[in-house]
N, C-alpha and C positions, 0 to 999 in steps of 0.2 A: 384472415390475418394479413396486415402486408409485410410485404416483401422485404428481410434483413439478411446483413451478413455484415458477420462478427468476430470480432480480433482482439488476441490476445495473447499475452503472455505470463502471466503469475495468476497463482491461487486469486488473490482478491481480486485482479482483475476478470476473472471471470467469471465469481462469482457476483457482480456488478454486472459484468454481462446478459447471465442470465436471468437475475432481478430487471434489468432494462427489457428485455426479452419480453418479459409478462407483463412491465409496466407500459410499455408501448403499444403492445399486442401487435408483435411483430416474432416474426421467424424464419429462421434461414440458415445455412452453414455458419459453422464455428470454424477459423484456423489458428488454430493454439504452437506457435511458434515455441518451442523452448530452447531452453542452457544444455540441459543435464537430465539423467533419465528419472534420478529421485525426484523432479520438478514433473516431469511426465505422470510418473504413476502417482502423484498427489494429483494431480489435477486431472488426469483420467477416473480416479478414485471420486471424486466430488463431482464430475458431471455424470458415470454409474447412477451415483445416490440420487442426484436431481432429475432423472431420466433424459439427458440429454445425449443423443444417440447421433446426428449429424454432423458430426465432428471431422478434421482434418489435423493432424501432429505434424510438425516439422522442424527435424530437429536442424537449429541454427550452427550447422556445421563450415566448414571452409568452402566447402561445394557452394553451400545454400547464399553463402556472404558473396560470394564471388557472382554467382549468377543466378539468383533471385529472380531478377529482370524476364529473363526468359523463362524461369520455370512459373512464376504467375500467372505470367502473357497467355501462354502456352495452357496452366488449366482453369482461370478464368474470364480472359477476353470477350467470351460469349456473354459473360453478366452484365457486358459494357453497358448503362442504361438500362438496364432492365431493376437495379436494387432501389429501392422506396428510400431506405435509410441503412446507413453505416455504423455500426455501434464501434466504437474500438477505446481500447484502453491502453493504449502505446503509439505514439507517433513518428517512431524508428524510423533510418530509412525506407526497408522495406516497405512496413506500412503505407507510408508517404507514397511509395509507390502505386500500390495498393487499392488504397481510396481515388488514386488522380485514376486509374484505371480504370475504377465502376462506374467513375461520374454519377453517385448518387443522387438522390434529390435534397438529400439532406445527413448531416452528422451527425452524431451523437457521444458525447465524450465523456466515459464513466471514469470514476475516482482512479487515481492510482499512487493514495496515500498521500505524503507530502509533497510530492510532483503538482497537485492539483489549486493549493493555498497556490504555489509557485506560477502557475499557471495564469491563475485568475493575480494577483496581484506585484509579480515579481519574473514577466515573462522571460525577460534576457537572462537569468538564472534558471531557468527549464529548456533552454536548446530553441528558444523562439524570439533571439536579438537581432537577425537577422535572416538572409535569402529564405524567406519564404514563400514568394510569390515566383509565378510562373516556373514553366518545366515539370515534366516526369514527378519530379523529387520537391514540388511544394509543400509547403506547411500552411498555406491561406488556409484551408478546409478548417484546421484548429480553431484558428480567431473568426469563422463563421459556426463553428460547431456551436448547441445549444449543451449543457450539461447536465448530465443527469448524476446527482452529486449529496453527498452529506451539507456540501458548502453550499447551498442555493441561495441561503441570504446573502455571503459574502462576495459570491458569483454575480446578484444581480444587483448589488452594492456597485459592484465597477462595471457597471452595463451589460454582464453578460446576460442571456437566455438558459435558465436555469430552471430544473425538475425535481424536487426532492427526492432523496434514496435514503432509503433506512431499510431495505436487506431485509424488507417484513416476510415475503412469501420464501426463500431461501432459508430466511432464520427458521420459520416455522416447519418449515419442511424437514432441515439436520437439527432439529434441536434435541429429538432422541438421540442421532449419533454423539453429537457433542459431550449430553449426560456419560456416553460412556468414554469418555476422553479423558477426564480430568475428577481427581477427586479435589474437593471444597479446601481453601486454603486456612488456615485458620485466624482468628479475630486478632492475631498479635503477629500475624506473619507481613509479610512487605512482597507485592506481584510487581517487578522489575520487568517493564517491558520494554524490549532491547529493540533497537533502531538500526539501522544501516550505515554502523560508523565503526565497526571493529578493525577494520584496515585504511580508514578515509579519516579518522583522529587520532593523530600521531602517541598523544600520550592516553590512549582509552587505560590503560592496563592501572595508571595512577588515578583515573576519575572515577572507575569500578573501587577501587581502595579507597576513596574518600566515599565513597559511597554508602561500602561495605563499613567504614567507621560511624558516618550517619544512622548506621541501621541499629547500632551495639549488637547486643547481644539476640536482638531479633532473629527471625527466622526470616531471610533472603531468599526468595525464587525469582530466578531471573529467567524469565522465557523469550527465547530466543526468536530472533527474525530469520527466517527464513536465509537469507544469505548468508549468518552468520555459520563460522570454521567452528562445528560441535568439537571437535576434539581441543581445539583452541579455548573456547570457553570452558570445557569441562577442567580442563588444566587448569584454568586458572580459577576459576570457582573452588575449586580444591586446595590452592594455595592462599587462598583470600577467605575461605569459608562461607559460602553460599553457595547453593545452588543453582544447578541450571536444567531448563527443559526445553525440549520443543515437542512439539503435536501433530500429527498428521495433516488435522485440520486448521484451515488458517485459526488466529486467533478472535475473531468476531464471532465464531462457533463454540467454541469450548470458554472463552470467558466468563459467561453467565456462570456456568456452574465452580468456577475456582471463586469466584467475587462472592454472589448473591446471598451465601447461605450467612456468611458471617460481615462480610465487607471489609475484607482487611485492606490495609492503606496502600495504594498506587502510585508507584512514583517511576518514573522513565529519563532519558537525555532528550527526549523529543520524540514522537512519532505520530502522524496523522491519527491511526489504532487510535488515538487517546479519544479524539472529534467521533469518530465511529463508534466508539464504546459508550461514550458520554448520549450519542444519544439516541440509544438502546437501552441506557443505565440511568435516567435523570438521576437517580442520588448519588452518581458514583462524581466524587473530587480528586485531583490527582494533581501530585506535585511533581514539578516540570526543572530538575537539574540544569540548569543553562552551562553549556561548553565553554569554556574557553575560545575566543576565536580565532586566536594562535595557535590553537590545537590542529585546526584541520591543515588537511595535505596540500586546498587549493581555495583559493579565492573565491572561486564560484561557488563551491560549496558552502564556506563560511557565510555567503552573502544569502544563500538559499536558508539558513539558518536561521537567519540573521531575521528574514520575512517569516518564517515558522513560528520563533519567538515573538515576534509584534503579534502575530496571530495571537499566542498563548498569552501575552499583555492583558490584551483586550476580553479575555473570558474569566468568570466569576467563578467560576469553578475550577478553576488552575490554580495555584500556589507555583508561581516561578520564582527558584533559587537562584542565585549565582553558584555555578560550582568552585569556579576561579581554577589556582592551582598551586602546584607546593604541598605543604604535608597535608593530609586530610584535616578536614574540616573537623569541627564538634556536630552531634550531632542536632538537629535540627528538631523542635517539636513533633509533633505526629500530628 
């Protein structure tokens, strides 16, 4: 096998990782950087499952922000030149650091949701406008990195070097555990899959109630993104009347069995998940709430949006709404 070493930080990230892992037939240490310890024992829990045992955690504390530098130097300098290939799925300082360290022979840059559409076509919206080249702390390795990606047509559309991933050997490996995740939604319920905007759109609380009005008298489950404040949503799915969950396992694991059995309708504010589920699901359709783009908190993100939605334009399998704003909407066909 040659020689890897791989980086990450969230559930899907690494489990891309370790789909790269096998797709390259490469193997090496993992260093799984995290927030928070509930983010740890999910994704200690999922590399268990996948038998992946040479692992590294470090949690991203004041210590570790501060002085990084020397605690990498310090336990990997010796790999300087010696790693084949880089997988990583975050670009972070650190990281950046990271990779200028191993001087690999080559990168590898797995999905990380809608970071990645962003990436490939909308760089100066992903933290790649600028100082990227030379010093410690480059980003060049990115825009030579090949991708191993859901996006490959749309990667090698704008010249990137691109590897398809579709999560085949990872899906097949948790698709037991998944089964016990989740029971089947039923053929008149609506799967609400929630994005990373509960604190970055200003008025999400009135976009969820036009939502929640689009849906009538439907049965609402809105599953939660991982970043998303559970108490926060469970409040207010209570005052708005829907539901909310989250999973253990990301959501490209327990999807099939909430969807598959009945196919009830899919509708989201945006999330990559939709590109990954679509194509693991060829029949699955899903209608795409467009924000407001007064809504969000900051230019960059609305602009990041902005490239998400043209992405969702362009696919036949999307139904993009305007959500607007003001009293909710009527509700929308099925």
């Amino acid at each position: 096998m040659a020689r890897g070493f791989f980086i990450g930080q969230s559930p899907l990230q690494i489990l891309n990782l370790v789909e790269a892992g096998r797709a390259y037939g490469a193997s090496g240490p993992l260093l799984v950087v995290y927030d928070d310890e509930a983010i740890r024992r999910q994704i200690a829990s999922l590399l268990q499952r996948l038998g992946v045992a040479d692992v590294r955690f470090q949690r991203r504390g004041l210590a570790f922000r501060l002085g990084f530098p020397l605690a990498l130097a310090w336990r990997y300098a010796r790999l300087r030149g010696q790693v084949d290939t880089v997988f990583f799925g975050t670009y972070t300082t650190w990281a950046s650091f990271l990779v200028n360290l191993l001087r690999p022979r080559r990168c590898v840059l797995v999905d990380d949701g809608q970071k990645t559409i962003n990436i490939v076509t909308a760089p100066q919206t992903a933290g790649l406008g600028g100082r990227r080249r030379g010093g410690p702390f480059s980003r060049a390795y990115v825009d030579a990195a090949e991708l191993f990606t859901f996006y490959d047509e749309l990667a090698r559309r704008h010249g990137r070097r691109a590897r398809p991933n579709r999560l085949d050997a990872v899906a097949d490996q948790l698709m037991a555990v998944g089964a016990d995740a989740a029971e089947p939604a039923g053929p008149d319920d609506i799967l609400f899959i929630g994005t990373n905007v509960t604190e970055t759109y200003g008025p999400f609380d009135a976009a969820m109630a036009r939502v929640k009005a689009a849906a009538g008298d439907r049965r609402l489950l809105y599953l939660m993104h991982r970043r998303d404040d559970a108490d926060r949503l469970h409040a207010l799915a209570a005052r708005l009347g829907f539901e909310a969950r989250r999973f253990e396992l990301p959501l490209e694991l327990v999807f099939h069995h909430l969807w598959a059995a009945h196919r009830p309708a899919v509708w989201t504010f945006g999330t990559t998940a939709t590109d990954t589920l679509q194509a693991m699901e060829p029949a699955l359709r899903v209608r795409v709430f467009r924000l407001a783009r007064d809504g969000f908190t900051s230019t960059r993100l609305a602009e990041a949006f902005d490239s998400v939605y043209a992405h969702y334009g362009a696919n036949p399998r999307v139904e993009l709404v305007p959500l607007g704003s003001g009293a909710p909407a009527a509700a929308p066909s099925a």
